[in-house]
C-alpha positions in Angstrom: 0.0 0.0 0.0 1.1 3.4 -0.9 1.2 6.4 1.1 -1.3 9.0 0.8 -1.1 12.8 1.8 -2.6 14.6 4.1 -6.2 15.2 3.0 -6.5 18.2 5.2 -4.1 21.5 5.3 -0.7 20.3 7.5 -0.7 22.0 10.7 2.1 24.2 12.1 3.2 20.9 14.1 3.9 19.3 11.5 5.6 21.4 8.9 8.0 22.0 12.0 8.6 18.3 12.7 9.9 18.2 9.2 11.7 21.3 9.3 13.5 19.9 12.0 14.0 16.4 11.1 15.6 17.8 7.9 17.9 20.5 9.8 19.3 17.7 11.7 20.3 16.2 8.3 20.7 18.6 6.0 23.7 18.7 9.4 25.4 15.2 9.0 24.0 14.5 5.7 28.0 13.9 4.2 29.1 11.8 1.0 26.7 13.3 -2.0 23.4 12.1 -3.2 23.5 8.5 -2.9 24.7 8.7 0.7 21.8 10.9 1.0 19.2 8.8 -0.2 20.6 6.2 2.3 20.2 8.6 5.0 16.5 9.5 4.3 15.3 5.7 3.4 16.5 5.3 7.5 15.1 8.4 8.8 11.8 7.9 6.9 11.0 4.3 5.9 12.8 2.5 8.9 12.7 4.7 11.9 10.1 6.6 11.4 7.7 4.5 9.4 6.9 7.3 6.9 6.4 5.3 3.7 7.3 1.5 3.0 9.9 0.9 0.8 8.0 0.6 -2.4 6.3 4.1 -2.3 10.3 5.4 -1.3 11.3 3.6 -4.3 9.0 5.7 -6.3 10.2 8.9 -5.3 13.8 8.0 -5.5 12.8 7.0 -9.3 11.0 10.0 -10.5 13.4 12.1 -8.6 16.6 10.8 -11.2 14.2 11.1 -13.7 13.8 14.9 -13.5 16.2 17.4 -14.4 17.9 19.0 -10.9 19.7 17.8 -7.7 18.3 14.2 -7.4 18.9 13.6 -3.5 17.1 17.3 -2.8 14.1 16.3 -5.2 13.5 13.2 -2.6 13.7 15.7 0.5 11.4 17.7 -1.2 8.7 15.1 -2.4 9.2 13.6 1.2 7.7 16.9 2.2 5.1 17.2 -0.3 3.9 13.7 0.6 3.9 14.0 4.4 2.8 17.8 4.8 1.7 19.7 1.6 3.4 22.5 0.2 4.7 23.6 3.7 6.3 20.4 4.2 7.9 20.1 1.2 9.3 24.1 1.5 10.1 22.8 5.3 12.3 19.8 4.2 13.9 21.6 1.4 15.2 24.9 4.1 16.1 22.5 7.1 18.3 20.0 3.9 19.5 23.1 2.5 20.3 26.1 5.2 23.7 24.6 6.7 25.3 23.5 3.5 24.3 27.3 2.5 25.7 29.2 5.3 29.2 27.8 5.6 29.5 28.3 1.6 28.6 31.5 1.9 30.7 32.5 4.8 33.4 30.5 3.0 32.9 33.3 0.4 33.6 36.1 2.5 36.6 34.1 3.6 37.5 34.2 -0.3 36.9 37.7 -0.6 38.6 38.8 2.3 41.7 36.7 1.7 42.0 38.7 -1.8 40.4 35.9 -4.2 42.3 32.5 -4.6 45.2 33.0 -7.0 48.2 32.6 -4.8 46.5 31.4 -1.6 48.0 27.9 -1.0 44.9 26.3 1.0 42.4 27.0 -2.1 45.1 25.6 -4.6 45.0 22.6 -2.3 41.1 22.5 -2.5 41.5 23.2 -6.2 43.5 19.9 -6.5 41.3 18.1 -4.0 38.3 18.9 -6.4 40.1 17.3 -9.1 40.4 13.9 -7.5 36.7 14.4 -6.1 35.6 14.6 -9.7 37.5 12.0 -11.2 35.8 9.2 -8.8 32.7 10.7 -9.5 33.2 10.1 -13.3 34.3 6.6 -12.8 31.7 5.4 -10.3 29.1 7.4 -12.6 30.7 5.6 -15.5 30.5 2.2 -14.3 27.1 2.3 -13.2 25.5 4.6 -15.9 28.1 2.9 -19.0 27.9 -0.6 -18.1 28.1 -1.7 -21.9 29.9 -0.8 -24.8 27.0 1.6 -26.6 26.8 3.8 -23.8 30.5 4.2 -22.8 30.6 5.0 -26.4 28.5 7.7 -26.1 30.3 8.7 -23.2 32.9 9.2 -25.1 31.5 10.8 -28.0 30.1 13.4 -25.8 33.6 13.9 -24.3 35.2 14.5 -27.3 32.0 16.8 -28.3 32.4 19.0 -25.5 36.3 19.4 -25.4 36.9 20.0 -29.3 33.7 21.4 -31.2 31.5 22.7 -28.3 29.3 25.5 -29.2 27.5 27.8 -26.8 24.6 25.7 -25.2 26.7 22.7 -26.1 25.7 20.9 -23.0 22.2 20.8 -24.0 22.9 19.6 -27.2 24.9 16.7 -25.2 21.9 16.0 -23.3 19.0 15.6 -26.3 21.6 13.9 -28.6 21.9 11.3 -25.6 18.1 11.5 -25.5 17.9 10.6 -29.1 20.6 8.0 -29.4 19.0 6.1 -26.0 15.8 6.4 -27.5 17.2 4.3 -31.2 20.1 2.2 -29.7 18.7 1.1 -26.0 15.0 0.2 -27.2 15.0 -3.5 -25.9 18.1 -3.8 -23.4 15.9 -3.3 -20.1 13.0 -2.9 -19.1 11.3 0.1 -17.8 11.1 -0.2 -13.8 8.1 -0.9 -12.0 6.9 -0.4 -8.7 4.0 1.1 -6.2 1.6 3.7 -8.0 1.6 7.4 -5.6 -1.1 9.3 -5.6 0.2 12.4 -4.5 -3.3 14.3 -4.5 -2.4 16.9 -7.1 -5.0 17.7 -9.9 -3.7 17.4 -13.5 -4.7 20.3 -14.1 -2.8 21.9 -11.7 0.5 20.1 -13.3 0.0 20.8 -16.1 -0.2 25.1 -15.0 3.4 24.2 -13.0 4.9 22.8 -16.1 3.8 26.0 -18.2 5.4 28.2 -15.7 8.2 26.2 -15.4 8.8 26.3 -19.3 7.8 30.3 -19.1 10.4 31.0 -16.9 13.2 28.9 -19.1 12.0 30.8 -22.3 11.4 34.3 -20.6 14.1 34.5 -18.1 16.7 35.3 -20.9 14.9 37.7 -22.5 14.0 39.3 -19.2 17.5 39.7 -18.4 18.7 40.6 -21.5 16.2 43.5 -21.9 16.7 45.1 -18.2 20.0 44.5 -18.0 20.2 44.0 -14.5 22.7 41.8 -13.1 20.9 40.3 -10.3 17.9 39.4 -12.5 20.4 38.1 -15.2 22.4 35.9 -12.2 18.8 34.6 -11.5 18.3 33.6 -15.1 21.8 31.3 -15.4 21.1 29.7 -12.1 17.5 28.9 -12.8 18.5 27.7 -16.3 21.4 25.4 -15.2 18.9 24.0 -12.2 16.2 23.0 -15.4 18.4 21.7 -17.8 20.8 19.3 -15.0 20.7 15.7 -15.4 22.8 13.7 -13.4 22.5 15.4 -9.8 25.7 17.1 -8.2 28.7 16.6 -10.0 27.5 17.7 -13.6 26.4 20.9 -12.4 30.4 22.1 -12.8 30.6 21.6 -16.5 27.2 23.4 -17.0 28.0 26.7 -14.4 31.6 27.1 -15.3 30.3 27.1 -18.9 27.9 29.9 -18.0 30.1 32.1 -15.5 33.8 31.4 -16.6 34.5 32.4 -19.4 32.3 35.8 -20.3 34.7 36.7 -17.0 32.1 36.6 -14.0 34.1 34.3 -11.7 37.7 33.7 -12.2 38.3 29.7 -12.5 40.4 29.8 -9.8 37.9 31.4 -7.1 35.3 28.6 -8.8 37.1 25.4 -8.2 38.0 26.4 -4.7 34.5 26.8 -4.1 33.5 23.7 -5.7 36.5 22.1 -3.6 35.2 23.5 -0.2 31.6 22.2 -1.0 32.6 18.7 -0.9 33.4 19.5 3.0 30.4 20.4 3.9 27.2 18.2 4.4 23.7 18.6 2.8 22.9 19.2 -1.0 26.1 19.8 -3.7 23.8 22.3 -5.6 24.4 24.7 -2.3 27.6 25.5 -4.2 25.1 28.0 -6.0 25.4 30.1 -2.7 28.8 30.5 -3.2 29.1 31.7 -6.2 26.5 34.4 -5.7 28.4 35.7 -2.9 31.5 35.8 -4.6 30.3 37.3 -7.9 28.0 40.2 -5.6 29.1 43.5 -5.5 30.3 44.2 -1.9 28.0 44.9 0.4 25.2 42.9 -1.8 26.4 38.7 -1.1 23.5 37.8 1.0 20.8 38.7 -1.6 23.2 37.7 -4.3 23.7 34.4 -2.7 19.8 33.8 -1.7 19.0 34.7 -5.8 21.5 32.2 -7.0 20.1 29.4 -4.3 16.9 30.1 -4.9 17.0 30.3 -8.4 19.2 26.7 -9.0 16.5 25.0 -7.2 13.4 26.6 -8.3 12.6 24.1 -11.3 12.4 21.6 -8.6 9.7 22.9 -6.8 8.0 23.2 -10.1 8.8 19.9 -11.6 8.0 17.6 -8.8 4.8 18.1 -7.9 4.5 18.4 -11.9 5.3 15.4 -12.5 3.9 13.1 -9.9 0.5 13.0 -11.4 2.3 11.1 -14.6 4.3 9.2 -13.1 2.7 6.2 -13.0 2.2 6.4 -16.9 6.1 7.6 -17.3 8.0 4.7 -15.1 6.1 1.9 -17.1 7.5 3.7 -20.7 10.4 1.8 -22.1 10.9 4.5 -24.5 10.9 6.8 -21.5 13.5 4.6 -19.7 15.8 4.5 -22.8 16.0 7.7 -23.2 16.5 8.6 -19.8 19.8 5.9 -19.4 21.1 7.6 -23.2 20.9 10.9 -21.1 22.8 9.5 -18.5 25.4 8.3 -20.6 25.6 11.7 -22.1 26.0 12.8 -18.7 29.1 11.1 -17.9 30.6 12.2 -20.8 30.6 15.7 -20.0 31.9 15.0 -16.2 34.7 13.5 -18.1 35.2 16.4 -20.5 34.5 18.9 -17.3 36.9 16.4 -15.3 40.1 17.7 -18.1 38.7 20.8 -19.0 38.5 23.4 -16.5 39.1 21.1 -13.9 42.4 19.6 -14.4 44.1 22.0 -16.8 42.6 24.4 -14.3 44.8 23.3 -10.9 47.2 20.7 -11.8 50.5 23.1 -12.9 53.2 20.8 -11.3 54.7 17.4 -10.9 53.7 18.3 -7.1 50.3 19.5 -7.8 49.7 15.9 -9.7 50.9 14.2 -6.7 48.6 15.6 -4.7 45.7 14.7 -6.6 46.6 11.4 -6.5 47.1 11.2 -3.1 43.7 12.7 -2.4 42.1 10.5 -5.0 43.8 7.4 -3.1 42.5 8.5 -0.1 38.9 8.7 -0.9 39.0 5.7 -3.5 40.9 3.5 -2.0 41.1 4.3 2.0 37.8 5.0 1.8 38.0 8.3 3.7 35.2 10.4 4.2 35.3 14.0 1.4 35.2 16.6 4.0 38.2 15.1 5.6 40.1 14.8 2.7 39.0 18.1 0.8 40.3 19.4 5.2 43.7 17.9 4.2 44.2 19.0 1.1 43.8 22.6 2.5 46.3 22.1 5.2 49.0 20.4 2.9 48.4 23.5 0.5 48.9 25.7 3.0 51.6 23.8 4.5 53.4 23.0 2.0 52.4 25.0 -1.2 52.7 28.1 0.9 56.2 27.5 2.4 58.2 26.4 -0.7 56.3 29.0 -2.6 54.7 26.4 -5.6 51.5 28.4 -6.2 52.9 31.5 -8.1 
């Protein structure tokens, strides 16, 4: 049996028993989405009894079927299901608000220290992101490539993105991998299957969320591009990267370094720090959005920077989930569906590999040293089996330690 909503408005007792159930992990929620769906099947279909494992199984489904930050989508849906609208708002602030305040004071930190070039503890958090990345793309790889078409396209897409990329090129990754799912993965598996929700959410009123959520990815740009304002044309790339992200966490780099980089926004060097110190903290990668606000803010202006850039990165979720879980039961049973989704994925991990050379690597590693300390990280988390925060902590110190001293960061 599935779990039904509330039929009646949640009360303010319970939107604040999910606010705080969620603050306490959006607190120790550390090692990235899938550790993060571990933590909430726990929380909500051992301890508390929330949903049986079926109906979880559901949500964790549609949620890496949507575009957006996969582990956050299940938070939020959690919330939807349990306490309306409140709830779902609830779980996604008590998930999100820690991860979100210590990247944004890292920020300041950034700022005050004068940026990152030079700084020998963000060079070591630059190097430390590169390792982070590249067993992201091999466990991503391994489970999303598992045959030789879709390592192909992996591959394909790599070499896409680092030679002949045009502007927008990931989304042009992402429907090719559509496409070529959709011709070459037909018959391989079968869709998945499992309990029906009923989530208590009127087709009609999907079908209104998925027109604004398309509104605001067509008239965003335009919007921005006609006022001219740079807060309302931050609020535009962030919302646009959240809507078009497949893949959770770790392909959100390629896609916001493509956007920020290179018209000059963010220097690389200030954006793979940041993307370094977010793998120390616990709670939701896509918090990294935070950072970036505050650091591209004119002083005196990173709070409502940051807030429009966290905001803004998530905001297709809100839309798309409740969207979609009207449909869902029709979409999981789709085998076309499912093929296309697993050629997206395979699309995916090719641009985490082209993002993993390209800014990332040619973006930190300088030096014989600089390699050797990326493999030592990377041996540490792939092999020792040591926790990210603790190694992303090390790399800092032995940057500061040790790049500092012997003056190897120029």
């Amino acid at each position: 049996m599935s779990v039904q909503p509330k039929k009646h408005a949640p009360d303010c007792n319970s939107w604040l028993e999910i606010l705080m159930i969620f603050l306490k992990l959006g607190c120790t929620s550390f090692g990235g989405p899938v550790a993060h769906i571990g933590y909430f099947r726990t929380e909500f279909v051992e301890r508390r009894k929330w949903f049986n494992d079926g109906t979880y199984s559901e949500l964790v489904a549609l949620c890496q079927f949507l575009p957006g930050p996969a582990s956050s989508q299940v938070g939020y849906a959690i919330g939807l299901l349990r306490g309306g609208l409140p709830g779902a708002l609830a779980a996604w602030v008590g998930f999100t608000l820690p991860s979100a305040a210590l990247l944004i004071a890292f920020a300041y930190g950034v700022n005050i220290a004068g940026g990152a070039e030079g700084q020998g503890w963000l060079h070591g958090l630059k190097l430390v992101a590169v390792a982070v990345v590249a067993q992201a793309a091999l466990q991503m790889g391994r489970s999303l490539c598992p045959d030789a078409p879709r390592a192909t396209l992996a591959v394909c897409a790599a070499a896409f993105m680092l030679i002949a990329a045009p502007a927008y090129g990931q989304l042009l990754v992402i429907v090719a991998g559509a496409i070529a799912g959709l011709l070459l993965l037909k018959s391989d598996e079968e869709a998945p299957t499992g309990t029906a929700m009923k989530p208590g959410i009127g087709t009609k009123t999907a079908l209104a969320l998925f027109t604004l959520f398309a509104a605001l990815l067509v008239g965003l740009p335009l919007l921005a591009s006609e006022s001219g304002h740079p807060l309302l044309q931050l609020t535009d790339i962030f919302y646009r990267v959240g809507a078009l992200v497949f893949g959770g966490g770790h392909i959100v780099l390629p896609m916001l370094q493509a956007e920020i980089v290179p018209p000059g926004i963010i220097d690389n060097d200030a954006f793979l720090a940041g993307y370094g110190m977010a793998q120390a903290v616990p709670g939701p990668l896509f918090t990294f959005a935070a950072y970036l606000g505050a650091v591209i803010a004119p002083p005196g202006s990173e709070i409502p920077y940051a807030l429009a850039a966290l905001v803004a990165i998530f905001f297709s979720s809100f839309l798309l989930v409740p969207a979609a879980l009207p449909f869902w039961a029709k979409l999981r049973s789709s085998n076309k569906a499912y093929a296309a989704l697993r050629g997206v994925n395979a699309a995916v991990v090719g641009l985490i590999l082209a993002a993993l050379y390209n800014p990332i690597f040619t973006g930190a590693v300088a030096s014989p040293a600089d390699f050797a300390l990326v493999a030592a990280a990377y041996l540490a988390l792939a092999a020792w089996k040591l926790p990210p925060w603790l190694v992303v902590l090390l790399g800092a110190l032995v940057g500061w330690g040790v790049w500092d001293l012997l003056g190897l960061v120029g």
